[in-house]
BALOBA-1460 file (C-alpha; in Angstrom, 3 decimals):
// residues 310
<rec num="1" residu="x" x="-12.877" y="-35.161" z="-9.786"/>
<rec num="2" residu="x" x="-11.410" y="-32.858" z="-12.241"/>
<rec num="3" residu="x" x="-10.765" y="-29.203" z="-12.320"/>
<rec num="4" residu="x" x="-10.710" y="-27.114" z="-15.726"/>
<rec num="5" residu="x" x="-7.410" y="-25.251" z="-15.645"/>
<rec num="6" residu="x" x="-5.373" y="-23.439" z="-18.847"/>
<rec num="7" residu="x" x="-7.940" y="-24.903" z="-21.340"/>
<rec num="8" residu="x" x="-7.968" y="-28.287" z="-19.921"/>
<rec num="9" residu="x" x="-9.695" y="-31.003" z="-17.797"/>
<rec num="10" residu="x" x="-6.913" y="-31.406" z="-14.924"/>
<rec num="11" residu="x" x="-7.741" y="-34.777" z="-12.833"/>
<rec num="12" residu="x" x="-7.650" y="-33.810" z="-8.922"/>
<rec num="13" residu="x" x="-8.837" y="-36.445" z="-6.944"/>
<rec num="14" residu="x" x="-10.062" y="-39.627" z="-7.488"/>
<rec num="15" residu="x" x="-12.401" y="-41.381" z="-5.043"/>
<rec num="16" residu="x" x="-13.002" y="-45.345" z="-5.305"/>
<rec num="17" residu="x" x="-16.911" y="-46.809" z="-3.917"/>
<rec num="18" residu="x" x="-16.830" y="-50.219" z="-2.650"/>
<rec num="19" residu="x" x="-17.790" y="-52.987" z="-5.340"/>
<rec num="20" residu="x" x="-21.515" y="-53.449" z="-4.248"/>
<rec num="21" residu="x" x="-24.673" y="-52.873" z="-6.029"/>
<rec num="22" residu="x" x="-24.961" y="-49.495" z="-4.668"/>
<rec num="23" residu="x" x="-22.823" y="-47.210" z="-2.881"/>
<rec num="24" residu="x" x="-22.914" y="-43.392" z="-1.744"/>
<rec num="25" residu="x" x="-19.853" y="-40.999" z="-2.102"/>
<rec num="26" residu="x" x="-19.072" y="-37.494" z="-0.561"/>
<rec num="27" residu="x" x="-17.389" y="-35.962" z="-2.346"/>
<rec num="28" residu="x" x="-15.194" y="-33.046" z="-0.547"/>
<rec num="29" residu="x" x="-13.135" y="-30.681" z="-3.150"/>
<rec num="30" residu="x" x="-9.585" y="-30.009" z="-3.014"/>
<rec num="31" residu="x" x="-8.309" y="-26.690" z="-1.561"/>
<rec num="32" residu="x" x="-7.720" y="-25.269" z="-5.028"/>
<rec num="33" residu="x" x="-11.187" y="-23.748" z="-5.114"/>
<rec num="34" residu="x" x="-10.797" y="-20.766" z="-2.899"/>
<rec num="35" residu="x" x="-7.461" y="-19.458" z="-4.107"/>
<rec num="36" residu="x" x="-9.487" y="-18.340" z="-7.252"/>
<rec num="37" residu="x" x="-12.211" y="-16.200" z="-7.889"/>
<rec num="38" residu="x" x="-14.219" y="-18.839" z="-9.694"/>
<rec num="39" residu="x" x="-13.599" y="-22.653" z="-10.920"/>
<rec num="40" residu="x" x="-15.140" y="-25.129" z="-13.088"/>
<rec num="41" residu="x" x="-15.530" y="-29.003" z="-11.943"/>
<rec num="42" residu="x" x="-16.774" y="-32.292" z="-13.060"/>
<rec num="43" residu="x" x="-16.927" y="-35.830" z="-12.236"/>
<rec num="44" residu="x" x="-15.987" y="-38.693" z="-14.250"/>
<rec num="45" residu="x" x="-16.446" y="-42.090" z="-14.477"/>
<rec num="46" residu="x" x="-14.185" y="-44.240" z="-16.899"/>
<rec num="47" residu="x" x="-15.781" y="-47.103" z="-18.574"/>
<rec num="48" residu="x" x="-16.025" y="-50.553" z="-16.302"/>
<rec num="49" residu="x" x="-17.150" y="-53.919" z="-17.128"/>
<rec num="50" residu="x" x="-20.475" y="-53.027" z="-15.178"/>
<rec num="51" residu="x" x="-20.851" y="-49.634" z="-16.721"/>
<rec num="52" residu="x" x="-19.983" y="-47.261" z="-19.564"/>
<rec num="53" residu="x" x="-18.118" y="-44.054" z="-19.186"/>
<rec num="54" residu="x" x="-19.952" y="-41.254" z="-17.513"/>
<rec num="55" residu="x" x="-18.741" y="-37.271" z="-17.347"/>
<rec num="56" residu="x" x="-21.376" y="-34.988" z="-15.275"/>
<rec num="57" residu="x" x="-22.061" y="-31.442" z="-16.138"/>
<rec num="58" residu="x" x="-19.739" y="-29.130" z="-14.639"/>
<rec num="59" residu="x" x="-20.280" y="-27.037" z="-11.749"/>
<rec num="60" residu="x" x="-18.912" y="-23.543" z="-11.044"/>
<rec num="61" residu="x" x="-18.205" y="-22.710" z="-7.490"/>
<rec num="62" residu="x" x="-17.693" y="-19.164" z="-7.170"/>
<rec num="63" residu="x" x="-15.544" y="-17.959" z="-3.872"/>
<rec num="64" residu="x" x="-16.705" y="-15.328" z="-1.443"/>
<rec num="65" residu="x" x="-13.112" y="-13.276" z="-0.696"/>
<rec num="66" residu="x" x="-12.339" y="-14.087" z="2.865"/>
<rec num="67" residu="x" x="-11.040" y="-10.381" z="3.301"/>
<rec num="68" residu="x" x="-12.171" y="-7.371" z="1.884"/>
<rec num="69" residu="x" x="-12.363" y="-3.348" z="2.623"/>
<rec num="70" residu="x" x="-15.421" y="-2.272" z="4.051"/>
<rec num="71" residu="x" x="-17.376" y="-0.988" z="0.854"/>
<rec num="72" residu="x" x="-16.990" y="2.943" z="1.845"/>
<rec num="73" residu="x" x="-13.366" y="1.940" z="1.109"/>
<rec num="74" residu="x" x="-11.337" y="0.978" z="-2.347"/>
<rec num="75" residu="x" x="-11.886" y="-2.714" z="-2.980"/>
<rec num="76" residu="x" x="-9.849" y="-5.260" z="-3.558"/>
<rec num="77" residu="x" x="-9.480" y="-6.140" z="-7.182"/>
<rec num="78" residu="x" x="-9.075" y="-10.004" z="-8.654"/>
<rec num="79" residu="x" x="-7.199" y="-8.435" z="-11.907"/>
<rec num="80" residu="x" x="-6.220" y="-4.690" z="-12.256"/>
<rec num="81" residu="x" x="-6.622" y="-3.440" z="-15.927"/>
<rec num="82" residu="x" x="-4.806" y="-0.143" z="-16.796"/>
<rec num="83" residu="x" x="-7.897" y="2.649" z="-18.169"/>
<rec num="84" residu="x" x="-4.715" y="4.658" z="-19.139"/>
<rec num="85" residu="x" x="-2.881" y="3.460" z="-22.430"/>
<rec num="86" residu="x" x="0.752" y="3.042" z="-22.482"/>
<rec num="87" residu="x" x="0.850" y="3.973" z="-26.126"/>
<rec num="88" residu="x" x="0.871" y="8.013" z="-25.799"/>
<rec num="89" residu="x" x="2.954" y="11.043" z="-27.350"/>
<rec num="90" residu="x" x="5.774" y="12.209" z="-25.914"/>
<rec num="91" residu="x" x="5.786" y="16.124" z="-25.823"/>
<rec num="92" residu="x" x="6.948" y="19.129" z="-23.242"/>
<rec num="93" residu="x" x="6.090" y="18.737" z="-20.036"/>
<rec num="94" residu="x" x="6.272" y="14.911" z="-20.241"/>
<rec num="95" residu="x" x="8.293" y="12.995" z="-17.268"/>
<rec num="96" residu="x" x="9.154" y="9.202" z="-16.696"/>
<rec num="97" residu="x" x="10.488" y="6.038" z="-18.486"/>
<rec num="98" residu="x" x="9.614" y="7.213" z="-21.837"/>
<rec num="99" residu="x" x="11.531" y="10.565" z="-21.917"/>
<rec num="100" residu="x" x="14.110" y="8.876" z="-20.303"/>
<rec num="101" residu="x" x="14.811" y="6.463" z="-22.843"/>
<rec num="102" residu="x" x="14.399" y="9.459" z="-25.620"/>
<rec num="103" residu="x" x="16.416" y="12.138" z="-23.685"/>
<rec num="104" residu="x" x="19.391" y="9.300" z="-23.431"/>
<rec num="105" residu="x" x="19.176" y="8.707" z="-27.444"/>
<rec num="106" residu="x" x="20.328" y="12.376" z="-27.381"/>
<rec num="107" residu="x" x="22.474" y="12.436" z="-24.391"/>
<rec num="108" residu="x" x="20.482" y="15.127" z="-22.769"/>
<rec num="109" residu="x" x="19.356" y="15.560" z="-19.575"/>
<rec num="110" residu="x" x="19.558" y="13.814" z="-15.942"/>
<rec num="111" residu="x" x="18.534" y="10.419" z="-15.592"/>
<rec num="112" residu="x" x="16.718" y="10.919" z="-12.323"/>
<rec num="113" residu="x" x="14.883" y="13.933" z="-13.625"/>
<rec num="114" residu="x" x="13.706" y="12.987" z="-17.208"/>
<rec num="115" residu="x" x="11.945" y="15.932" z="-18.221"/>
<rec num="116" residu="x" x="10.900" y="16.413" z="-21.974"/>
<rec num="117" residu="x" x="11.990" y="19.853" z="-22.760"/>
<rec num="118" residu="x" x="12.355" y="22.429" z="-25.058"/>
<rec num="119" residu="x" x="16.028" y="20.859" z="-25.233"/>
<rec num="120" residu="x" x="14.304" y="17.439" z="-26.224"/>
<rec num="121" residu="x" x="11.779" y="19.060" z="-28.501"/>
<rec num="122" residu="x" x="14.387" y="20.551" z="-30.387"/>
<rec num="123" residu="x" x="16.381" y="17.492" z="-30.769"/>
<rec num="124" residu="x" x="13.440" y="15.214" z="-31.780"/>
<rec num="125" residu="x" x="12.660" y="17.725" z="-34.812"/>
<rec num="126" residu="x" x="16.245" y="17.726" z="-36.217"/>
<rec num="127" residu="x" x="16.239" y="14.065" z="-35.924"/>
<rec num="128" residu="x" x="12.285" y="13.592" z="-37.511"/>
<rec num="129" residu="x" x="13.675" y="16.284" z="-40.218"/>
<rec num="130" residu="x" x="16.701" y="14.179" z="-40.617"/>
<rec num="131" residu="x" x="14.621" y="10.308" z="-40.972"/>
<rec num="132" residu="x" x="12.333" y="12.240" z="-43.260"/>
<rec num="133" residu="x" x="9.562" y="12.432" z="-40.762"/>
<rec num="134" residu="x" x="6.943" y="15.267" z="-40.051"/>
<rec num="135" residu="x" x="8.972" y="17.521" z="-37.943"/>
<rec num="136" residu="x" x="6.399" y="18.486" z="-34.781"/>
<rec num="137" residu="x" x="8.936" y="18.073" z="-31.996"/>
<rec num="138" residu="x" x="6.319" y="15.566" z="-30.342"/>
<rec num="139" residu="x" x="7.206" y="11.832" z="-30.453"/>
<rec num="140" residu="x" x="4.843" y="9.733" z="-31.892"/>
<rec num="141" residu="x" x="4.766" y="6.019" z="-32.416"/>
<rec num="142" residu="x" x="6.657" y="6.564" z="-35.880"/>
<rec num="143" residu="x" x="9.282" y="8.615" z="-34.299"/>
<rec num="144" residu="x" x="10.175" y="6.247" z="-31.508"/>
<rec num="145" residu="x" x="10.288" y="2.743" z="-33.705"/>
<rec num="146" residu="x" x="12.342" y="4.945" z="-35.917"/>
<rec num="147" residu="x" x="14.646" y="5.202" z="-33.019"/>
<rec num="148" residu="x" x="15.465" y="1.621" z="-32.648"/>
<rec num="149" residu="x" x="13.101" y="1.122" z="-30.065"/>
<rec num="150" residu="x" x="10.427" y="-1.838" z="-29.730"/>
<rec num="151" residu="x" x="7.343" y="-1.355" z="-30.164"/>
<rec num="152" residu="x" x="6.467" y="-3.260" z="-27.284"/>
<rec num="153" residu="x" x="7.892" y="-0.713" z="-25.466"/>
<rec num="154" residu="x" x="5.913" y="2.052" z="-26.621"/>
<rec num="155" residu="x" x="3.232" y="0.559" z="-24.969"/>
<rec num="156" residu="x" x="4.671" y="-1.055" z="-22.040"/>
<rec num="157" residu="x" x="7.519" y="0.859" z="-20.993"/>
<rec num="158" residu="x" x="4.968" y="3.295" z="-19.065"/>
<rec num="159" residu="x" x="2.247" y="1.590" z="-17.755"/>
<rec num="160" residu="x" x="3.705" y="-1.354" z="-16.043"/>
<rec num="161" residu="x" x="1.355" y="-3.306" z="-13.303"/>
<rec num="162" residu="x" x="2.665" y="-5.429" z="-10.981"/>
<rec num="163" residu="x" x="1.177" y="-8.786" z="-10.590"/>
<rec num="164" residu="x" x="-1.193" y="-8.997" z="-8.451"/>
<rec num="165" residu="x" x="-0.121" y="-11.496" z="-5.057"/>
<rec num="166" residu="x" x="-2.881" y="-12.129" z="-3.286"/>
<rec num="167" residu="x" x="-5.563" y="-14.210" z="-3.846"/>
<rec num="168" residu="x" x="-9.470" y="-14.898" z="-2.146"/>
<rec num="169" residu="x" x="-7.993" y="-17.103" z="0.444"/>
<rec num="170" residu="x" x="-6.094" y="-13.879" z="1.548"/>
<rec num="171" residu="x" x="-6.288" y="-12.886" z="5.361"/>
<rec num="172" residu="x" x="-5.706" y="-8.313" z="5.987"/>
<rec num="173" residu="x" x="-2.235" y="-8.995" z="6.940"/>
<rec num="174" residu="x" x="-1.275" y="-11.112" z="3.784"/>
<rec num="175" residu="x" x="-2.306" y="-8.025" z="1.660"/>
<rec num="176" residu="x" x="-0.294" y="-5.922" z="4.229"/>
<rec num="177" residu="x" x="2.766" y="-8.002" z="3.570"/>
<rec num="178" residu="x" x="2.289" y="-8.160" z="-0.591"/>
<rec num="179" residu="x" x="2.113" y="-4.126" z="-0.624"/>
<rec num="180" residu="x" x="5.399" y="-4.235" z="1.701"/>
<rec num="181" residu="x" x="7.032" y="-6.942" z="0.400"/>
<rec num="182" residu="x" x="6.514" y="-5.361" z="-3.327"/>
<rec num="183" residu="x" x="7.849" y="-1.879" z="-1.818"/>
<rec num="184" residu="x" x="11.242" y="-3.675" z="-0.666"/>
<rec num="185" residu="x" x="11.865" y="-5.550" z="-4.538"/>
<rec num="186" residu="x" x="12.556" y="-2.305" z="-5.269"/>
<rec num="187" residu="x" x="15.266" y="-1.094" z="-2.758"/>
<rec num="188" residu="x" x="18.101" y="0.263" z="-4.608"/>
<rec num="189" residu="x" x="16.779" y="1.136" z="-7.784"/>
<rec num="190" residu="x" x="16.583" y="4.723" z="-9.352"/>
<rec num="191" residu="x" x="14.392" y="7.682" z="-8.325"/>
<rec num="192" residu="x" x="12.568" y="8.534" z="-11.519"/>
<rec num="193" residu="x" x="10.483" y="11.829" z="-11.299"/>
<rec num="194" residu="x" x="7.066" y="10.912" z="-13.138"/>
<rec num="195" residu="x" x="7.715" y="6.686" z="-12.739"/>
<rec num="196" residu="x" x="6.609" y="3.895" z="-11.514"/>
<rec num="197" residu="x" x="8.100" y="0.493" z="-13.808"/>
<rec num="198" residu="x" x="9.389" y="-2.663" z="-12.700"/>
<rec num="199" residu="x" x="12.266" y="-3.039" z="-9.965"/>
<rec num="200" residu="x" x="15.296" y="-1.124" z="-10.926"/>
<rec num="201" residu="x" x="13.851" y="0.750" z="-13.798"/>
<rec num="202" residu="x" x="13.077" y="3.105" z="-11.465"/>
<rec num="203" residu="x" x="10.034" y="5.165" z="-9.696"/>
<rec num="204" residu="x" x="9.280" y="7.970" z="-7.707"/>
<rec num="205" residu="x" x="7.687" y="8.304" z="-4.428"/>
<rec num="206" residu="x" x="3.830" y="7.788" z="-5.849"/>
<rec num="207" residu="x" x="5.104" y="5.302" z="-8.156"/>
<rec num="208" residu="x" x="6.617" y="2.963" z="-5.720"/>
<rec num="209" residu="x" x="3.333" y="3.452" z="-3.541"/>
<rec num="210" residu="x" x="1.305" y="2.770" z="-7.134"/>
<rec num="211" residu="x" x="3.214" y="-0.625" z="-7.684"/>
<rec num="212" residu="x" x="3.008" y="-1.802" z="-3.637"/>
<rec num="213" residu="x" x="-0.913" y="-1.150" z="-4.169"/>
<rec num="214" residu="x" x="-1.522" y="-2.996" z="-7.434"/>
<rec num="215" residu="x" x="0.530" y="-5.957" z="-6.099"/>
<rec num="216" residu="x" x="-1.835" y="-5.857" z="-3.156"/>
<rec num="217" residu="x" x="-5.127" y="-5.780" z="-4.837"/>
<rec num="218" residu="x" x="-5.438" y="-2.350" z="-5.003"/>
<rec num="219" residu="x" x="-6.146" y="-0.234" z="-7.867"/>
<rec num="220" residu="x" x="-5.654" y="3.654" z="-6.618"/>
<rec num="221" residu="x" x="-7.586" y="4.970" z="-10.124"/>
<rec num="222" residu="x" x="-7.542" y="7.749" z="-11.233"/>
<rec num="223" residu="x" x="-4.589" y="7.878" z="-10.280"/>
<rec num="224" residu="x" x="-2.261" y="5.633" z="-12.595"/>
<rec num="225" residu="x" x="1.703" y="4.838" z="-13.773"/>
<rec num="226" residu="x" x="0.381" y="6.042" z="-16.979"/>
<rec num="227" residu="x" x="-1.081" y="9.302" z="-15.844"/>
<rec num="228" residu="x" x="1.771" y="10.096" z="-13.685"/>
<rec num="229" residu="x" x="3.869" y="10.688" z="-16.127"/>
<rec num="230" residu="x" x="1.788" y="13.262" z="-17.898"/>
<rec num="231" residu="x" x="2.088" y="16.952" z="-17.063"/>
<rec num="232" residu="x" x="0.517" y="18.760" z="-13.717"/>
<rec num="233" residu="x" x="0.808" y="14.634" z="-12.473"/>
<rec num="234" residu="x" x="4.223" y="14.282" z="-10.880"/>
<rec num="235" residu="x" x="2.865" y="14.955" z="-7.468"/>
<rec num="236" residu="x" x="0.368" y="11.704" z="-7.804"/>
<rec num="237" residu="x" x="0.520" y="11.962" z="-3.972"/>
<rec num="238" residu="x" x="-1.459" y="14.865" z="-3.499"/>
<rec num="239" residu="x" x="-4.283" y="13.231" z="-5.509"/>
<rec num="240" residu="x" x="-3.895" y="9.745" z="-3.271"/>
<rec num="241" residu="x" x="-4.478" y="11.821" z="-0.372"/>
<rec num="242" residu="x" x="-7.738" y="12.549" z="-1.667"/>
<rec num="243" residu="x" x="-8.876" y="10.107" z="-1.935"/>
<rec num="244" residu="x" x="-11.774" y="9.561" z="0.505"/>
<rec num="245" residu="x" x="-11.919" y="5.771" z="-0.016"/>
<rec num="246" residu="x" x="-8.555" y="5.922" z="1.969"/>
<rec num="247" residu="x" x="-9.261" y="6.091" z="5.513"/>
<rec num="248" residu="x" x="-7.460" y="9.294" z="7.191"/>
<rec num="249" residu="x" x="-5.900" y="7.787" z="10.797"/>
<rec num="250" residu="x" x="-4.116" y="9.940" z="13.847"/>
<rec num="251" residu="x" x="-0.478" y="10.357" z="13.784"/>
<rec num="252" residu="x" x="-0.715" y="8.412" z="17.095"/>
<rec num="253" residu="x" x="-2.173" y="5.615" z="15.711"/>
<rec num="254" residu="x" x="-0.227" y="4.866" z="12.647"/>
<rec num="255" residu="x" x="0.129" y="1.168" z="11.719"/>
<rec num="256" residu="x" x="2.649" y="-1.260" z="9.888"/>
<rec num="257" residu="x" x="1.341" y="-1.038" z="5.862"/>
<rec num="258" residu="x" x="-0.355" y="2.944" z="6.404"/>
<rec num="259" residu="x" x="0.536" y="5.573" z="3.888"/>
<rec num="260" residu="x" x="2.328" y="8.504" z="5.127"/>
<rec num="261" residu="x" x="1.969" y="11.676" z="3.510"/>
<rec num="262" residu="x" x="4.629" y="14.678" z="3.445"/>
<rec num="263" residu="x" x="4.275" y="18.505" z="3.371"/>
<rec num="264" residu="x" x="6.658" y="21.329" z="2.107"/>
<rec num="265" residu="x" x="6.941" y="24.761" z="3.960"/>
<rec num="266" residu="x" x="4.460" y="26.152" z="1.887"/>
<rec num="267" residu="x" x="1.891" y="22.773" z="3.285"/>
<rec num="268" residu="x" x="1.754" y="21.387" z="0.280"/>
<rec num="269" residu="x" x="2.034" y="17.342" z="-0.209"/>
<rec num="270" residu="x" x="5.057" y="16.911" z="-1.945"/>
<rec num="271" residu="x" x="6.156" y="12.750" z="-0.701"/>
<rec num="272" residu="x" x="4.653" y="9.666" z="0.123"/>
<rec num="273" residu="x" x="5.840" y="6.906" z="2.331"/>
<rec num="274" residu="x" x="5.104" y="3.050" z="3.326"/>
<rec num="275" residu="x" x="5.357" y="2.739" z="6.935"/>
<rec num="276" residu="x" x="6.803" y="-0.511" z="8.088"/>
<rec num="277" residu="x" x="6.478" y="-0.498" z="11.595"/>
<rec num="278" residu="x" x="9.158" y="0.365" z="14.460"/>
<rec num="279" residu="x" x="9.747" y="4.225" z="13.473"/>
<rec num="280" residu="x" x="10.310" y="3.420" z="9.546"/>
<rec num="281" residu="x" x="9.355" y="4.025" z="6.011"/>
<rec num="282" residu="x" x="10.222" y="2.608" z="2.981"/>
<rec num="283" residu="x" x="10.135" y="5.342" z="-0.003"/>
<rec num="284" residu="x" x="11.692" y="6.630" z="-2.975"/>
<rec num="285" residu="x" x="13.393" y="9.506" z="-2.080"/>
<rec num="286" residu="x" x="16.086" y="10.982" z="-4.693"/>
<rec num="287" residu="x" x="18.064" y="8.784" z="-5.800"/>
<rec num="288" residu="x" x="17.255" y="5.741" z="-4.503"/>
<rec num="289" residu="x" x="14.244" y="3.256" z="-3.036"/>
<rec num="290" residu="x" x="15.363" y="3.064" z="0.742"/>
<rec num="291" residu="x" x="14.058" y="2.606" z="4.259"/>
<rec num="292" residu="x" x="14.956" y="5.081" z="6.663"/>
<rec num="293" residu="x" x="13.510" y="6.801" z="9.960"/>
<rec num="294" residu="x" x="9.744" y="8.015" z="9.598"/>
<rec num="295" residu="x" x="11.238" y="11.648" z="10.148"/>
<rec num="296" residu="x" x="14.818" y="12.831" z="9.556"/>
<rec num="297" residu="x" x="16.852" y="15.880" z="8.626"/>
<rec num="298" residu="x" x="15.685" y="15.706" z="5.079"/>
<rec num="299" residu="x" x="11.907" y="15.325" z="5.210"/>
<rec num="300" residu="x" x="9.859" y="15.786" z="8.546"/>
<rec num="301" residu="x" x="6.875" y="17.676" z="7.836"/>
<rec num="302" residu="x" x="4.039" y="14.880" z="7.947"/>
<rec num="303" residu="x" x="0.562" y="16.042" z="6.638"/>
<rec num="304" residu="x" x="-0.960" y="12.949" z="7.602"/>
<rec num="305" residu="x" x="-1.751" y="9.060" z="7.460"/>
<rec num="306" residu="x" x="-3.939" y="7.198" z="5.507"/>
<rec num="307" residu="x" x="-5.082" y="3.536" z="5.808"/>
<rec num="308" residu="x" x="-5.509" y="0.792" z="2.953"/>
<rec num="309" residu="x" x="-6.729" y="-1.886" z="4.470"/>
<rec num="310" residu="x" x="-9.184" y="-1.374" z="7.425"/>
């Protein structure tokens, strides 16, 4: 029995019928099936002294997910695909891993508030004047390869998705633990206003929640890494609490993997938080990814919970 894996017919079992005239086999497939969304198999039959060589058709089994949101909520995703692109201008009002990188070229600015300012726009035109570029202030493509920098990161530096750990065979609390368990490879690293890359590049409160939920299955469109770091997105966590595919629990009734949502004195969301159970959050809270009590001196104000998985 072989399974067709990375371009290629990978042998899986093999099954041997008694040496008789005729013979029945059942034939029961290896586990490998319902870890993935769909495989290929067929059944071969090298060449005998009784017999030539025989390969069967193939035949696709496709796997039902053995957990999934109720459909009023988001679903769980088998691949998330960005609808953002990474490759976009950098121009006031910007925030994230891209102005970072730019406003340290120029030694400008604070590295866990990379804003793209007047400051920045100003230094990006001397410098485009200076490489014999169009001077607009706004960096392109052209601009930032001129810098030194890869092109690969032009693309990629802002719109990073973590892989996805899950798979069909996945029970509610497995995708629990993968949005947690994500959330805590990133303890330490920077607050970024406007970011959400891999583990100590850095992210802010919605981007550590954004990176949890992709490795989980979840993709929390329209909101995005890529959007957030456009302007009137920094507070990404106002728009997940909007989101009405996100079931709204009690206070009371809060449970390990809910998202917990923060107010200001004017009542406006202005955090977001994982809870993990036993009084505690994990967040990015300037300047660092940490867990710490659900309330303290700092932040207390809770607008509310919402549920993921239900």
């Amino acid at each position: 029995m072989q399974l067709y894996q990375n371009g290629q017919w990978l042998t899986k079992k093999n099954f041997q019928l008694p040496d008789s005239s005729s013979a029945a086999l059942t034939a029961v497939f290896p586990n490998d099936w319902w870890k993935v969304p769909s495989s290929a198999w067929r059944f071969v039959v090298p060449e005998s002294d009784q017999a030539a060589a025989f390969t069967s058709s193939s035949i696709t089994i496709k796997t039902q997910r053995y957990y999934q949101n109720p459909s009023k909520y988001i679903q769980i995703q088998d691949k998330i695909k960005l609808k953002h692109s990474g490759g976009y201008n950098l121009k006031v009002g910007y925030m994230g891993l891209k102005v970072q990188k730019v406003n340290r070229y120029f030694h400008i600015g604070n590295k866990y508030w990379p804003r793209y300012t007047a400051q920045t726009k100003r230094k990006v035109k001397a410098f485009q004047k200076r490489k014999k570029l169009k001077a607009t202030g706004v960096v392109n493509k052209a601009t930032w390869l001129m810098m030194g920098f890869s092109e690969s990161s032009w693309y990629n530096l802002g719109a990073y998705v973590s892989p996805i750990i899950v798979d069909p065979s996945s029970t509610k609390k497995d995708h629990i633990d993968a949005m947690i368990s994500t959330a805590k490879k990133y303890l330490g690293s920077n607050y970024v206003v406007g970011a959400s890359g891999k583990p100590r590049q850095g992210a802010d409160c919605s981007g550590l929640i954004m990176q949890a939920l992709y490795a989980s299955g979840i993709d929390p469109y329209p909101v995005s890494c890529v959007r957030h770091s456009k302007p009137g997105y920094e507070f990404e966590s106002r728009n997940i609490w909007k989101n009405k595919k996100l079931k709204t629990v009690s206070y009371t009734k809060k449970k390990r993997g809910d998202l917990i949502f923060y107010q200001g004195p004017s009542g406006a969301i202005n955090h977001i938080a994982i809870y993990l159970g036993g009084g505690k959050v994990i967040e990015s809270w300037p300047n660092k990814v940490v867990i710490r009590p659900i309330k303290n001196g700092r932040r207390s104000r809770i607008k509310g919970v919402k549920r993921v998985f239900n």
